[in-house]
N, C-alpha and C positions, 0 to 999 in steps of 0.2 A: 271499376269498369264502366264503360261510356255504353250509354243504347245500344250502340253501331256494333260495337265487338258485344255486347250480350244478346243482342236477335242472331249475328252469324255464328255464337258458338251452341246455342242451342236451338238451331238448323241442324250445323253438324252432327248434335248430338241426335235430332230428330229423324237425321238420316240413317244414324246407326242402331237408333229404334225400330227402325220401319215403322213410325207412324207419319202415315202418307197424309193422313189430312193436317198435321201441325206442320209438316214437311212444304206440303201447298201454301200454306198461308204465311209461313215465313219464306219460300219463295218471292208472293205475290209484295210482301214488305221491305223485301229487299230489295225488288225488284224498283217500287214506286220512290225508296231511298234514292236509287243508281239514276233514276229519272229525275227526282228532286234536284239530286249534287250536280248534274249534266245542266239543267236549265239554269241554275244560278252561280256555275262557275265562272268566274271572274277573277281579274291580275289577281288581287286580294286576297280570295275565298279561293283557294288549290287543293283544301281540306274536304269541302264539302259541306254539307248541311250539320246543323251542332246537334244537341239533345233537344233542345226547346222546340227549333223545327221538326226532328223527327216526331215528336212529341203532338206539335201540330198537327201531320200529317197521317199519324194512326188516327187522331181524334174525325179526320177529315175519311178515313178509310171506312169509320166504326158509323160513322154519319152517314155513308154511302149503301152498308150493307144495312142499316134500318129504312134506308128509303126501298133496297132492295126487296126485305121483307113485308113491308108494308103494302107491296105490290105484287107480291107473290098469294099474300092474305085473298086478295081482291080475285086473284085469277086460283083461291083454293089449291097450290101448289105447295103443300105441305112439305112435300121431299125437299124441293129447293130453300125453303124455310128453313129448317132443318140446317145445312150445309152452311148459309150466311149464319147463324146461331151461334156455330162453330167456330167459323171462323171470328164473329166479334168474339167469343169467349178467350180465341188465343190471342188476338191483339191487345185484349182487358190486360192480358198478361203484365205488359210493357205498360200500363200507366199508370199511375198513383192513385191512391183513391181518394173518391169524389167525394166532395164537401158534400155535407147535407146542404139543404132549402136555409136552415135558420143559421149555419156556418156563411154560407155564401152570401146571406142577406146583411150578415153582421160584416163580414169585407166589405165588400159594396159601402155600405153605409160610414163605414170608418175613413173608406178611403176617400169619400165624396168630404167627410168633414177634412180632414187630414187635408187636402188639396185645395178646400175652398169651392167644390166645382156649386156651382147654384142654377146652371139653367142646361135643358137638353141640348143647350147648344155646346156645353161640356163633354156630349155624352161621347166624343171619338177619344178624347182625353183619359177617359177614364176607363174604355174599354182596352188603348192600348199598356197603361197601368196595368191591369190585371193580366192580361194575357204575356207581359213579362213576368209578371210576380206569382203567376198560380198558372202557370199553361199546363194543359192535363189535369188541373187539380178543379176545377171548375166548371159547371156546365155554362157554356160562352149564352146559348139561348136564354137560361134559368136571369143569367147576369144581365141581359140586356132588357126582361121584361122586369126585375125590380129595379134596375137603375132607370128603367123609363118614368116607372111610377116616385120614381123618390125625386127623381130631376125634372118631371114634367111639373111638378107642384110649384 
């Protein structure tokens, strides 16, 4: 079963739970799907966005709600802390898990020999390597501060 039909079958089922806050938040990811597929449909693409991109796009949602919280921190708005918490917890749902620090450094590292890459002027090369190869499974920030340090050398 693909992303797309495992978030809308457990909506429905969150519908026939009555739990309103998983209910919400697979709303709001379906919702940002139907936006994705709309802005990049084309002759070609009549399917819509695949698992990689959806994949993306939670990581870009769960990115959103920790800027949300981080800003809520500041204005001591605990309640609404709380609610974004939530909601990253059900999105967590839908991704793979995340490489540790010394997993992600040993990628990184493999894949910079593997390729050849030697200088930061690599570093678009081998960011879009990995975010084929490990999307979701990575932290893209964690990646970009040791490939700086291993490619800026």
């Amino acid at each position: 079963m693909n992303l797309r039909n495992k978030i809308e079958e457990d909506y429905k089922q969150s519908i026939k739970t009555k739990d309103q806050d998983k209910t919400n938040t697979l709303r709001l990811i379906k919702s940002a799907i139907k936006d994705r597929d709309i802005s990049s449909r084309s002759s070609e693409n009549k399917d819509g966005i695949n698992d990689t991109e959806i994949l993306s796009l939670l990581i870009s949602l769960i990115k959103q709600r920790k800027d949300s919280i981080e800003q809520f921190q500041k204005a001591k708005r605990d309640d609404l802390i709380k609610n974004e918490q939530s909601e990253i917890n059900t999105i967590n749902i839908y991704l793979p898990k995340q490489k540790s620090e010394e997993e992600t450094e040993s990628i990184v590292s493999g894949l910079i020999k593997k390729n050849n890459l030697q200088s930061i002027k690599d570093m678009g090369r081998l960011m879009s390597i990995i975010k084929n190869d490990y999307a979701g499974e990575v932290d893209m920030g964690l990646v970009g501060k040791i490939a700086k340090s291993k490619l800026g050398n």
